[in-house]
C-alpha positions in Angstrom: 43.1 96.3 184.5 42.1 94.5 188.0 39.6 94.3 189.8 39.2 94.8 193.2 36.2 94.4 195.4 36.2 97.2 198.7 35.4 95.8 202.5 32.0 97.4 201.8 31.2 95.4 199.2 31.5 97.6 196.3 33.5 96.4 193.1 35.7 98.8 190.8 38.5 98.4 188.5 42.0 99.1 189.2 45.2 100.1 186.9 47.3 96.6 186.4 50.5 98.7 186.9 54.0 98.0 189.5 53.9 101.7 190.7 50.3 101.6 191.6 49.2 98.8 193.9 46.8 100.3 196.2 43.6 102.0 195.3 41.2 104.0 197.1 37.1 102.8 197.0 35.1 105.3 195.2 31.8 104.7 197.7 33.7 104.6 201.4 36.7 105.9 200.6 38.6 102.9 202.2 42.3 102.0 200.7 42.3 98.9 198.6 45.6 96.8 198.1 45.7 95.6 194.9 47.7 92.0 194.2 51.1 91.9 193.0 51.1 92.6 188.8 52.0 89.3 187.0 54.5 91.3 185.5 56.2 92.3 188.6 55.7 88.9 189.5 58.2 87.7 186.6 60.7 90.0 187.0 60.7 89.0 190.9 61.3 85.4 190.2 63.1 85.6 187.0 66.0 88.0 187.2 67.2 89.6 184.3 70.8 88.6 185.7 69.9 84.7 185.9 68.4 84.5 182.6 71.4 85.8 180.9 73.7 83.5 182.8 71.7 80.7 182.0 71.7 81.1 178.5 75.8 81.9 177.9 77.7 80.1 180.3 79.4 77.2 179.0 78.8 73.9 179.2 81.7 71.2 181.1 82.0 69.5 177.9 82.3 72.5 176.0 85.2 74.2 178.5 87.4 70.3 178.3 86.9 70.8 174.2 88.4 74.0 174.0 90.9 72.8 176.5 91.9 69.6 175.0 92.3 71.1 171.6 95.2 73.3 173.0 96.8 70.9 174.7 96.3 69.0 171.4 98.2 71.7 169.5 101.4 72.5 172.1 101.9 69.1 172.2 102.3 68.4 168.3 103.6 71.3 167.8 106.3 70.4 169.8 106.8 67.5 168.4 106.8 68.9 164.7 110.2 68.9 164.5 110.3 64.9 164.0 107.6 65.1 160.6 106.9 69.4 160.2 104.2 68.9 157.8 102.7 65.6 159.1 102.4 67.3 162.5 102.9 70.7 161.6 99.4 71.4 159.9 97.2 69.3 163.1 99.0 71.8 165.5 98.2 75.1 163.2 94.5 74.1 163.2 93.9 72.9 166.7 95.8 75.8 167.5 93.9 78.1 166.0 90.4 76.5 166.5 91.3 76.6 170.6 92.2 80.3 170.4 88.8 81.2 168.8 87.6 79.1 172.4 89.4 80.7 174.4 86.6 82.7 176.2 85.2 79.2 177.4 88.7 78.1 178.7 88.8 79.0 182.7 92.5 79.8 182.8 94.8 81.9 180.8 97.0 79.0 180.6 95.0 77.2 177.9 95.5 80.5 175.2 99.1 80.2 176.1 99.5 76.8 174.8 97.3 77.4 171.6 99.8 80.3 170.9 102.9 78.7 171.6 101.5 75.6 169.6 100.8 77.9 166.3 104.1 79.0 167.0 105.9 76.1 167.0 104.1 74.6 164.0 104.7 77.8 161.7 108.6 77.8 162.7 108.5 73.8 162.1 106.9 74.5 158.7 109.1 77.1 157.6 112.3 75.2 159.0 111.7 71.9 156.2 110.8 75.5 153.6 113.9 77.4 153.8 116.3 76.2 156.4 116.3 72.7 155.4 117.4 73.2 151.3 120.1 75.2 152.3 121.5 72.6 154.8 121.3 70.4 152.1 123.5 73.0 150.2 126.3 73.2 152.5 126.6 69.5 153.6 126.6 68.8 149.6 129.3 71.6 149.0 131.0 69.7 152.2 131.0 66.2 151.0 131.9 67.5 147.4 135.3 69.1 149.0 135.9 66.2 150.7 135.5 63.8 147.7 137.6 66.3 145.8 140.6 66.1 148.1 140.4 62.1 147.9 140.6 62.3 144.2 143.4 65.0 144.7 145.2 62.0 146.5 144.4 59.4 144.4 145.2 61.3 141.0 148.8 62.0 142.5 149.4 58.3 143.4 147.9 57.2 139.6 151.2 59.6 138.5 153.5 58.1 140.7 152.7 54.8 139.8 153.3 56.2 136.4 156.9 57.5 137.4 158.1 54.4 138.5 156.8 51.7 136.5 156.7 54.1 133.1 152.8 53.5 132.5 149.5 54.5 133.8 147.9 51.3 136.0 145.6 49.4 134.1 142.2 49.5 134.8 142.3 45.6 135.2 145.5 43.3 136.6 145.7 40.9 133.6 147.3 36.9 134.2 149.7 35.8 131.1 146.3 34.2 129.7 144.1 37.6 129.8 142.6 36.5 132.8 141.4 39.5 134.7 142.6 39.4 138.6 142.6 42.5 140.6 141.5 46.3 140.3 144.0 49.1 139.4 142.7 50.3 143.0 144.9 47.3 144.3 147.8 48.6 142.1 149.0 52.1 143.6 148.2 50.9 147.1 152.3 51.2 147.4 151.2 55.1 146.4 149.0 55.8 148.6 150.9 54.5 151.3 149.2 51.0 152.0 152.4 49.4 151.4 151.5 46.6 154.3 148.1 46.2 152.8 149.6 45.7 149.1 152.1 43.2 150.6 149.0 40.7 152.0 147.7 40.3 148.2 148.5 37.3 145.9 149.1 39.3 142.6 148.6 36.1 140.7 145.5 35.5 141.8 141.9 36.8 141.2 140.1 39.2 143.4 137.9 36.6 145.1 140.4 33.8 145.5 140.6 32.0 149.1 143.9 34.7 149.8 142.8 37.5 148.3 138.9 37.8 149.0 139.3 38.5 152.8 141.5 41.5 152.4 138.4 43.1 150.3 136.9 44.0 153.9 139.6 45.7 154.2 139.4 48.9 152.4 141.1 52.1 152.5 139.0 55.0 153.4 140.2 57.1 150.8 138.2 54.5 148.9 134.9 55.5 150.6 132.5 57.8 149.0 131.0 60.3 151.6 128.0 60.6 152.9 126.8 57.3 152.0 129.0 54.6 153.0 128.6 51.7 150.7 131.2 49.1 152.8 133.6 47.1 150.9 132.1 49.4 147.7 133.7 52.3 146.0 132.6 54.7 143.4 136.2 55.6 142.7 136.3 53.9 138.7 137.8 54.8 135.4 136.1 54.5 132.1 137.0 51.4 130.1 136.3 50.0 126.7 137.5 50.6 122.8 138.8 54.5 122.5 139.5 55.1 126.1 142.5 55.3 128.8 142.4 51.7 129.1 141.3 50.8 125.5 145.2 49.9 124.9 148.1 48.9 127.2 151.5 47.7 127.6 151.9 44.9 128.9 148.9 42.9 131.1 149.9 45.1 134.3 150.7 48.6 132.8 148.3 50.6 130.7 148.8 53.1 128.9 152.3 55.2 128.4 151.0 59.2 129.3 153.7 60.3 126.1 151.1 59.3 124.0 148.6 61.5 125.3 149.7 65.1 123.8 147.1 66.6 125.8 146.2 64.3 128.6 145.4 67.3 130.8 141.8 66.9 129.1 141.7 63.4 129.2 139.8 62.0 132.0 141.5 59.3 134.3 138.8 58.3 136.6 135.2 59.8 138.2 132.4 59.1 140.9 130.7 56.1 139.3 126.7 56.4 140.0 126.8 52.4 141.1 129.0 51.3 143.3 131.8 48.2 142.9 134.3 45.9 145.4 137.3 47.8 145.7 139.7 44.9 144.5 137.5 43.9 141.6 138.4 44.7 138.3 135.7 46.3 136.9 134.9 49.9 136.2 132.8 52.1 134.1 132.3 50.6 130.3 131.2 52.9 128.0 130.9 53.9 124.2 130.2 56.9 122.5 126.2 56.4 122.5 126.0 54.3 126.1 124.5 56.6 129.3 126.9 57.0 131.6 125.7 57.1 135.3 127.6 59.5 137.2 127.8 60.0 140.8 126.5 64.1 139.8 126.1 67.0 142.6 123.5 69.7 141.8 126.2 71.5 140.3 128.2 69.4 138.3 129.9 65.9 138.7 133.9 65.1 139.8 136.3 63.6 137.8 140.1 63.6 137.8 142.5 64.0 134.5 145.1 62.3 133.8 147.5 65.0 134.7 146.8 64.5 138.2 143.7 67.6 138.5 140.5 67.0 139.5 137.5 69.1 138.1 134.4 69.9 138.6 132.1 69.2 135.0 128.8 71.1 134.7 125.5 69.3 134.2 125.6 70.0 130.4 128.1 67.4 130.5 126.0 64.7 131.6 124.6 63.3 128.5 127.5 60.6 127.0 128.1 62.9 123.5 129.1 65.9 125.5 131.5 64.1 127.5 133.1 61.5 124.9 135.4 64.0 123.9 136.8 64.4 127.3 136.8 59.9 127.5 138.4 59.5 124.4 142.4 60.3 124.3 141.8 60.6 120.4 140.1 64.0 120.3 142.1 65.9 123.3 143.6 67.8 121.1 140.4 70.0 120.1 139.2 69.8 123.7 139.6 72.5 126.5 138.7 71.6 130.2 135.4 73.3 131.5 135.4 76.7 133.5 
């Protein structure tokens, strides 16, 4: 209620209401204008439209946030490639956190690089899940067929050392005094056709004498195990020690004679040795029936060449030395059969 006081001089009392601002004065019968309700007064100065504006538009600070964080997420996610997981995970979250924001981002441009961040990350992610193990697969079943046509090579020029000098090459080049000198690897270079490289060495001498020890830079690459070159190294070795190819010989620079194998098709003549050796020096793989024997293995199996010239591919329930002693030891061939 208001009240209003006519030119007259009489008071009354008027409705407080926006539709009703003038009122007519009971004693004269004059019109009275009433003041503006504070009500209507409000809603002049104080839009409806204003106040909403006010209270949900964003903030500068808020708006370079939201932008920021999907920049933040295009950029590693782009970059995921390099460490998926490292980067990967950042990118996913920012991404995701900026498209939640993207109301308060001015341009569309800012959800397009949240997306395409996500994106990115996810197929990053994934790639190290599935596409990387079976890359691993292939380039393992690549090197394996590689290393398996080296020991193709090397098997047939072990036999044809054998055909001409009537016994296998000894796994170590003995002097008249049972001095060891040079690696059976030095032997069937003539074989393998390294008959210039064979001429250079001093038989007579050890590996790493003045003449000899600057040829060991100098090896073959049929030598060189795959995929992880090991320099002047090989992994290319026989087994040696009492009950093996090389437990007995003929004389200090032949080994054993192949006629007293009856079934040296199940004897092995050399493998992938887990540590690798200098190609000219004579050692190899020693071993006894209860020693661990560290293999050079694949995740199906390990290589190792017989001494009829095959190379074969063992399972991994041959690893442990007692399951593979039978196929070391020329004694037992006889009761042995190579594995499928």
């Amino acid at each position: 209620m208001s009240n209003l006081t006519c030119p007259c001089g009489a008071t009354f009392s008027s409705v407080d209401q926006a539709t009703k601002v003038e009122t007519r004065c009971p004693k004269c019968g004059a019109v009275v204008a009433s003041k503006t309700p504070p009500s209507l007064e409000f809603a002049i100065q104080a839009s409806p439209t204003i106040s909403i504006r006010n209270r949900h538009s964003p903030s500068a600070k808020d708006v370079r946030r939201a932008t920021d964080g999907a920049v933040a997420s295009f950029v590693l996610g782009f970059f995921a490639f390099c460490a998926p997981f490292l980067l990967g995970i950042p990118a996913l979250f920012l991404g995701i956190w900026a498209l939640g924001k993207r109301k308060l981002m001015p341009r569309s441009w800012g959800s397009y690089l949240a997306t395409t961040g996500v994106v990115l990350s996810v197929i990053n992610m994934l790639g190290v899940g599935l596409f990387v193990p079976a890359f691993t697969k292939v380039n393992e079943a690549r090197l394996r067929t590689i290393t398996l046509h080296k020991f193709d090579r090397i098997g047939s020029a072990v036999l044809a050392h054998y055909d001409h000098h009537k016994g296998l090459p000894p796994a170590k080049i003995l002097n008249d005094e049972g001095t060891p000198l040079l690696s059976w690897r030095v032997a069937i270079l003539p074989d393998l056709g390294e008959q210039s490289l064979f001429a250079r060495f001093h038989m007579d001498e050890p590996w790493d004498s003045p003449n000899n020890l600057p040829l060991l830079d100098q090896m073959p690459e049929i030598y060189q195990p795959d995929g992880e070159p090991c320099g002047n190294q090989t992994r290319v070795q026989m087994f040696t020690g009492r009950h093996t190819v090389n437990g007995s010989r003929q004389t200090p620079t032949l080994g054993m004679d192949l006629k007293a194998l009856g079934g040296g098709h199940v004897t092995i003549m050399f493998v992938e040795a887990g540590t690798p050796v200098p190609w000219t020096k004579p050692e190899d793989i020693v071993t006894g029936t209860g020693d661990l024997i560290h293999l050079r293995t694949y995740s199906n199996g390990f290589l190792a060449t017989m001494c009829d010239g095959r190379t074969c591919l063992f399972p991994p329930s041959h690893f442990n030395a007692p399951t593979l002693w039978p196929y070391i030891d020329p004694r037992q061939i006889v009761f042995m059969t190579l594995p499928d």
